[in-house]
Structure formats: C-alpha cells, structure tokens
LOZAKE-900116 format. One record per residue (C-alpha): residue in three letters; x, y, z. Coordinates in steps of 0.02 Angstrom, whole numbers, plus 32768, in hexadecimal, padded with zeros to 4 digits. Layout:
BEGIN
ALAXYZ...
# end
This chain:
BEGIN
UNK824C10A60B7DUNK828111490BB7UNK8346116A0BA1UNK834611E70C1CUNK82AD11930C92UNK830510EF0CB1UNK83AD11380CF8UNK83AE11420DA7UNK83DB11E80E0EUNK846511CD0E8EUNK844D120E0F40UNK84D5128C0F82UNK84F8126E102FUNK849712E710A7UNK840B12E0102CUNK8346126C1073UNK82CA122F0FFDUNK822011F11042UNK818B11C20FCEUNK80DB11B5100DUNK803111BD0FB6UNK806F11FE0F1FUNK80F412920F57UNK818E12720F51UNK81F212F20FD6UNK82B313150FD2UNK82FE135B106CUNK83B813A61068UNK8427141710ACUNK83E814A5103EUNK8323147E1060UNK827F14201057UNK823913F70F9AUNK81AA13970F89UNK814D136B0EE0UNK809A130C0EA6UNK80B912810E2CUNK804711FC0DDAUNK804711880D43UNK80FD11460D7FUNK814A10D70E14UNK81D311310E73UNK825310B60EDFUNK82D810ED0F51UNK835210720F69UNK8401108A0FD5UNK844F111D0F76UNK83E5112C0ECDUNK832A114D0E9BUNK82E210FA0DFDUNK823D11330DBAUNK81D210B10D41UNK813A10BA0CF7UNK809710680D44UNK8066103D0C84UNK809610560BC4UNK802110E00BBDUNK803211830B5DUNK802B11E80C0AUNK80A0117A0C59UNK810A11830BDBUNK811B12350BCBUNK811A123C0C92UNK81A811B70CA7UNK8251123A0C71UNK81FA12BE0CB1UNK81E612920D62UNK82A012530D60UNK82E612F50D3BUNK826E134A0DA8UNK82BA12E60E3DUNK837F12F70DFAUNK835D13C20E01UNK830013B10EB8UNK838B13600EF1UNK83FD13C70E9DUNK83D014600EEBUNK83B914140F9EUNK846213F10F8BUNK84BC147A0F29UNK842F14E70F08UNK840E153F0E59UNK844D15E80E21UNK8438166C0D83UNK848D17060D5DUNK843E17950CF9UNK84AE18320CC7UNK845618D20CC5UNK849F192B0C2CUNK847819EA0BF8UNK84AC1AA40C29UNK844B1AB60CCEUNK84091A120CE3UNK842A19D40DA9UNK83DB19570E14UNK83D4194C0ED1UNK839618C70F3FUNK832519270FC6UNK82F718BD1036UNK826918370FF9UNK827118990F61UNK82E118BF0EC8UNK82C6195F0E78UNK830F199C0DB9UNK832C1A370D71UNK83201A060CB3UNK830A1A9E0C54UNK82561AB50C7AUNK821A1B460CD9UNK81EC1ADA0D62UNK82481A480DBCUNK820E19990DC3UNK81F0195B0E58UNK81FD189E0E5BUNK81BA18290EFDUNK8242178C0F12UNK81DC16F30F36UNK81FF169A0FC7UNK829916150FB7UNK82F016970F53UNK839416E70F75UNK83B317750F03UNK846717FB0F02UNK8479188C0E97UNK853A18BF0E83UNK8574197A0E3CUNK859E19290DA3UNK84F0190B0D65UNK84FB18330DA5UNK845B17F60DEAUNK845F17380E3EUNK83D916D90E61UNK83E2164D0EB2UNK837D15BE0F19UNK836215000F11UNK82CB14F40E9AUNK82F5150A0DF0UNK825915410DA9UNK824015C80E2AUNK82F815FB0E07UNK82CC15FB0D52UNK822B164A0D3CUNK826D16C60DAAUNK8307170A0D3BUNK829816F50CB2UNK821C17710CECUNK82B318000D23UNK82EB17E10C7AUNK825417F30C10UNK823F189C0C63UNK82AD18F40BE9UNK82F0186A0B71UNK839018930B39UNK839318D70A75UNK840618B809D5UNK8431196C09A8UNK84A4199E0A57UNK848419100ABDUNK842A19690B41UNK83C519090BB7UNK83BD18660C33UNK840F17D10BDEUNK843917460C45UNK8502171D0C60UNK852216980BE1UNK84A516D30B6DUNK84EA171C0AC2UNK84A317AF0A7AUNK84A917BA09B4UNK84D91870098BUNK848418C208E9UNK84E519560885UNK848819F508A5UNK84481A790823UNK84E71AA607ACUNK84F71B5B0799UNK853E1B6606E5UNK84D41B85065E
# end
C-alpha cells in the first residue's frame, strides 16, 4: 500500500471538489483545476478526499500516490496559490516584466524575450528578483525552470539565474603565483 496514497487530503474551506467520468475538478478562490485520472477510485467525503486503487496492479500501484499528491497541490494552489523566486545575478543582468512578456538582458548581445503563459503572474524588482507565481505547480515550475536555464548560473563568480534558496558551490579561480 501506498504510504503517501492512502492519506487523505483535507478540504480548506472555500475550496469544491466534483468528480465525474474520470476528472476530478477543484474549484477555489484562486481558480479552476481540473485533471484526467484512471487506474484509481477517487471519493470525496465531508471535508477529505481519499484516492484507492481499482486493483493490485503495477499501474495502479504506481498511479495510487501519485494522483494523491496531484490533488493536495490542486488544491493547494486554488487556495494559496504556488510561488518561485529566481535572482538574476551578474554586472548588467536586468529583467522587466513588459506586458505578456518578460524580457532579460543577460550578457548576450541580444535580449531574451520570454512569452508568460497564461495563469502566470510574473514581477521583476531593481534588485535582480523575479516571482512567479500561479495555482498550478507544474506550470509555476517548468516556468522558472526555463528563465533559469537561459543562462545557468556558474561556479567561478556566480554569475547567472539561480533560484532563491538554491546554493551555488563556488570553485577557486586560476592562482596567479608560479
């Protein structure tokens, strides 16, 4: 049995949960989320869901946690919402939210210009702090990944995008004596 399948997700208040033909849709203050699922049973009952598997299969089995925590994060960011910070690190590098669009001077001769998807709030401060934030996780996520990977940040002067809690492990450069 799953350890993390068979615990049930608690309901906030403010937060709906409707299941029909396998989609299960969370409605909050924040938003609408609405995912597929299949090889597992989903039951919403007063102020908790509980997912269980329809058999012992290998499928269900690896579907069982997974559609647990998929639910806990929808309704999680229907009713707080998700966030990441990158910080924009480097003589010259900037960032400023234009619109629809995001656009980064990162030492290249030409600026990136970067669409934000839709469900996406994105600021750029002075200080070089981008924050993105929305209620789906994996939008929120594959988003700051992508900004980031744009100019990763390197070990030498730790120039780049690195993401706020992230911990960059410094090397010693070149040594000039002989």
């Amino acid at each position: 049995m799953s350890r993390l399948g068979k615990l049930p997700v608690s309901i906030p208040a403010g937060v709906k949960i409707s299941v029909n033909d396998n989609v299960v849709t969370v409605e909050g203050p924040k938003g609408k989320l609405s995912q597929k699922f299949d090889n597992v049973d989903i039951k919403v009952s007063g102020s908790d869901v509980e997912v269980t598997r329809k058999d012992d299969s290998r499928a269900a089995r690896a579907a069982h946690g997974l559609y647990r925590n998929l639910i806990k994060n929808m309704v999680t960011g229907v009713s707080t919402g998700f966030t990441k910070s990158l910080i924009i690190n480097g003589v010259g590098y900037r960032a400023e939210v234009q619109g629809k669009t995001i656009v980064m001077n990162l030492g290249f001769s030409t600026d990136f210009i970067a669409l934000i998807p839709e469900g996406l709030t994105v600021t750029a401060d002075a200080q070089g702090k981008v924050t993105i934030s929305g209620i789906d996780k994996q939008l929120v996520g594959e988003f700051a990944a992508e900004i980031r990977s744009l100019r990763k940040p390197e070990p030498y002067k730790g120039k780049g995008i690195r993401y706020e809690n992230e911990y960059i492990r410094r090397k010693v450069g070149k040594s000039g004596v002989k």
